[in-house]
C-alpha atoms as an extended CHARMM CRD file, in Angstrom:
* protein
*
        88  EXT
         1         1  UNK       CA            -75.4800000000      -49.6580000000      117.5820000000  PROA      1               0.0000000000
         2         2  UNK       CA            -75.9110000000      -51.5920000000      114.8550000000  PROA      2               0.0000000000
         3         3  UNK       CA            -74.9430000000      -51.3190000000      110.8130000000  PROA      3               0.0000000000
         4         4  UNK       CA            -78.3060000000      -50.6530000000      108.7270000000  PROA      4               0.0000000000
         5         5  UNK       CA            -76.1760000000      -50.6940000000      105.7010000000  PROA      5               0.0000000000
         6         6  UNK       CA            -77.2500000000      -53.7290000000      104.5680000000  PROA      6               0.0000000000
         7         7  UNK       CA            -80.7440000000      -53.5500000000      104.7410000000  PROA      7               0.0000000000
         8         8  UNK       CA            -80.8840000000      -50.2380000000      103.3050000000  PROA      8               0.0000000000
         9         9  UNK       CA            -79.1540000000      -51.2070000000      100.4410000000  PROA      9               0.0000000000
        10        10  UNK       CA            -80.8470000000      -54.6890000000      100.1270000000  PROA      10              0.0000000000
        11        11  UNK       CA            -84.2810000000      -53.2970000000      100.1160000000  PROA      11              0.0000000000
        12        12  UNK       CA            -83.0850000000      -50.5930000000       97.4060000000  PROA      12              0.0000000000
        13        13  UNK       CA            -81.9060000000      -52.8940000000       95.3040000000  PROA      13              0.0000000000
        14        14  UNK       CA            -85.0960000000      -55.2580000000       95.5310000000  PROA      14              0.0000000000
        15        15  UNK       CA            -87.2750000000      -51.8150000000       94.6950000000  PROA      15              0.0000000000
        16        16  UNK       CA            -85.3900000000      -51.1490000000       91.9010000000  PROA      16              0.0000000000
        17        17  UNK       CA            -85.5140000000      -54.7860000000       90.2230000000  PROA      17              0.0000000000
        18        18  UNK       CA            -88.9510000000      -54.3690000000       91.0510000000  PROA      18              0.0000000000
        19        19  UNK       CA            -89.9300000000      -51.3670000000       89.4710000000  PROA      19              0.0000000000
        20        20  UNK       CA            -87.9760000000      -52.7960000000       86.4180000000  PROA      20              0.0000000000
        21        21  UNK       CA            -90.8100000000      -55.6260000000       86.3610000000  PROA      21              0.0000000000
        22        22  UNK       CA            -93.1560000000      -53.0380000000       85.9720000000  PROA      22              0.0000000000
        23        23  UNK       CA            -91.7010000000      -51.4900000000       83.1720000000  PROA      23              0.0000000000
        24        24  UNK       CA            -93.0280000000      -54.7990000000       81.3620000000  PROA      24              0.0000000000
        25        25  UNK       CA            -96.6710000000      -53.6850000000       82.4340000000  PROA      25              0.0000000000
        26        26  UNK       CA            -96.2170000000      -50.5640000000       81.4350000000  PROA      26              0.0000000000
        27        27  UNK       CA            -94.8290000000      -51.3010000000       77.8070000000  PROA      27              0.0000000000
        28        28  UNK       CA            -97.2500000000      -54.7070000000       77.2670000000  PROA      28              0.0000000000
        29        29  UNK       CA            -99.9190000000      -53.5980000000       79.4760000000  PROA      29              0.0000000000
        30        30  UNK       CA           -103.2950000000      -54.9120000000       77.8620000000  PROA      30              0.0000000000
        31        31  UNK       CA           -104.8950000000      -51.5990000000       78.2200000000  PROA      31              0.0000000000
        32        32  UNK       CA           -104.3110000000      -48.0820000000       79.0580000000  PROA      32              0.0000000000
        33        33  UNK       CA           -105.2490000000      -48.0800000000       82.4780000000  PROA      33              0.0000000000
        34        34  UNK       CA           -102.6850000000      -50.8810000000       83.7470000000  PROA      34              0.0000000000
        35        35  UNK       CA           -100.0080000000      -48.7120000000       82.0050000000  PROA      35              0.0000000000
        36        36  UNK       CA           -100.9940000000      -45.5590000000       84.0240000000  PROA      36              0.0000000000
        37        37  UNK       CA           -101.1760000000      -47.9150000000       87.5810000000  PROA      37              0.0000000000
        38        38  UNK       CA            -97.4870000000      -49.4360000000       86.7920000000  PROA      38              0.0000000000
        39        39  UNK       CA            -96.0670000000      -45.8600000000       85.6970000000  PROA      39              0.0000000000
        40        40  UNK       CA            -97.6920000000      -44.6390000000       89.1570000000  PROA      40              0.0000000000
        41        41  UNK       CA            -96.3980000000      -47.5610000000       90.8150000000  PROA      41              0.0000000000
        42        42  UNK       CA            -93.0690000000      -46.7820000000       89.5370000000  PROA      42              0.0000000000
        43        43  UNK       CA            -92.5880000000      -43.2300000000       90.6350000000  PROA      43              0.0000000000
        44        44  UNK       CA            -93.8820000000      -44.3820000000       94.0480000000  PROA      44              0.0000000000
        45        45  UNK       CA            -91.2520000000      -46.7960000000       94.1080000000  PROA      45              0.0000000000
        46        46  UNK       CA            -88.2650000000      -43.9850000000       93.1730000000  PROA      46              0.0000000000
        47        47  UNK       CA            -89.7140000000      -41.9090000000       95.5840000000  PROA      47              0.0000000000
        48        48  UNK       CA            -89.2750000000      -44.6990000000       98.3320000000  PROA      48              0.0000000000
        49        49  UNK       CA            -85.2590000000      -45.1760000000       97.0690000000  PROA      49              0.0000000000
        50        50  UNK       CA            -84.5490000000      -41.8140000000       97.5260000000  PROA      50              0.0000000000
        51        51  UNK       CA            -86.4090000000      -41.3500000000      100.9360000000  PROA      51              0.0000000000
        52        52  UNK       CA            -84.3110000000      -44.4720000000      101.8270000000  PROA      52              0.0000000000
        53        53  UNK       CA            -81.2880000000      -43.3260000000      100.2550000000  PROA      53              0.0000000000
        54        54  UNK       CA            -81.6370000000      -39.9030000000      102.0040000000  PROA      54              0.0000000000
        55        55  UNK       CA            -82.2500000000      -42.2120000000      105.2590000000  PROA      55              0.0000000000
        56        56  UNK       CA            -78.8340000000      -43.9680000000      104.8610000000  PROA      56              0.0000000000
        57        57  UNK       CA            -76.9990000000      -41.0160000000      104.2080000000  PROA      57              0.0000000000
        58        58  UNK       CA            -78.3380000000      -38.5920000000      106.5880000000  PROA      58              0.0000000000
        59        59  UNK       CA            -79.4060000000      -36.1010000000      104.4280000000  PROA      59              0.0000000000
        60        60  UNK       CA            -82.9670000000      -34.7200000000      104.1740000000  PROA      60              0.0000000000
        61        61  UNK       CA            -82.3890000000      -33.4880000000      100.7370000000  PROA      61              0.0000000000
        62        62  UNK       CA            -83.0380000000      -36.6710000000       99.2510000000  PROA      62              0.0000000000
        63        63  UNK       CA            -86.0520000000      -37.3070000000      101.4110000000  PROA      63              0.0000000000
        64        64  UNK       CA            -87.4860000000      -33.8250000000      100.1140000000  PROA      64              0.0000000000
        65        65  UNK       CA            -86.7870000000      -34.8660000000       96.7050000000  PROA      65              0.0000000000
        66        66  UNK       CA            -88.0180000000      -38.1660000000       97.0610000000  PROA      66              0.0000000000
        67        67  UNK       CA            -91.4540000000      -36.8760000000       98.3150000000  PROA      67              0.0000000000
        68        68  UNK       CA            -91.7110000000      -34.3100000000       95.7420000000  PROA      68              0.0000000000
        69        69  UNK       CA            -91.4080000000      -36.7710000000       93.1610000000  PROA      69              0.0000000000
        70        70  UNK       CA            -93.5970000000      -39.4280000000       94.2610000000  PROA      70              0.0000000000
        71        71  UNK       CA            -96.1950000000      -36.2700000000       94.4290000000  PROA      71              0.0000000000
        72        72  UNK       CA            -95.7790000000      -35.3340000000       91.3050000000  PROA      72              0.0000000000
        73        73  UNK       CA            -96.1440000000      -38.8190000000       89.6190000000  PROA      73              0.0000000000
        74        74  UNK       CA            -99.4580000000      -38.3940000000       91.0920000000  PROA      74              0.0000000000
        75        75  UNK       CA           -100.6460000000      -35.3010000000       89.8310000000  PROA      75              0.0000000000
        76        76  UNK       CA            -99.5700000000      -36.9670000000       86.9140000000  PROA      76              0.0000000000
        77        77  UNK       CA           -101.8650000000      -39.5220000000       87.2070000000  PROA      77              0.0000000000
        78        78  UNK       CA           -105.0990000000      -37.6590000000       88.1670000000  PROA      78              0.0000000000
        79        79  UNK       CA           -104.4350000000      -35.6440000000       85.1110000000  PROA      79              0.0000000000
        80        80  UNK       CA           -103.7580000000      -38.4060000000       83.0130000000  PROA      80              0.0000000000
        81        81  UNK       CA           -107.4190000000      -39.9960000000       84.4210000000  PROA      81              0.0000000000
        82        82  UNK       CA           -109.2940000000      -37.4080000000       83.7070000000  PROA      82              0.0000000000
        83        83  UNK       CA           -108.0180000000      -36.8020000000       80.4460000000  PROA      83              0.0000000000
        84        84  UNK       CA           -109.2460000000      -40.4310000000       79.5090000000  PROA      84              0.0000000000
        85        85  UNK       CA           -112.7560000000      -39.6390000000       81.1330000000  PROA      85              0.0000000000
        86        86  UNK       CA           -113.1180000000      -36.8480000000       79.0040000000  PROA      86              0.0000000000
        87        87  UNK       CA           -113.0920000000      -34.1740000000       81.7760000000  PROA      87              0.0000000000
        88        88  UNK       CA           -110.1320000000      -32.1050000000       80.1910000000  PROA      88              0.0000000000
């Protein structure tokens, strides 16, 4: 069988530097709307570490948590959307 380890921990650590390039976007971001896509982006990519992390350690918690998250950063968005069309 072999070690994921590696990988798991590789690609975890490449999501996180990533999502720490996005915190540029979302503190420079030239308008509102690329500010609400990077924040978005970001909880996706938390959501995906923990789903991972929960992978490598055998433990659905993590994945539950994980998912929860990354649906919330969405309702997050929508409401943050509409509030800039005006619907709310």
């Amino acid at each position: 069988m072999i070690d994921m380890s590696f990988e798991f921990i590789f690609i975890s650590i490449l999501i996180v530097l990533l999502s720490f390039l996005l915190l540029y976007r979302v503190f420079k971001g030239p308008n509102i709307i690329d500010r609400v896509v990077a924040a978005d982006s970001i909880d996706v990519m938390i959501g995906l570490v923990m789903v991972l992390f929960g992978c490598y350690e055998g433990r659905s918690l993590y994945i539950d948590l994980g998912l929860i998250i990354t649906l919330l950063g969405f309702i997050g968005t929508v409401l943050i959307s509409r509030y800039l069309e005006g619907k709310i």
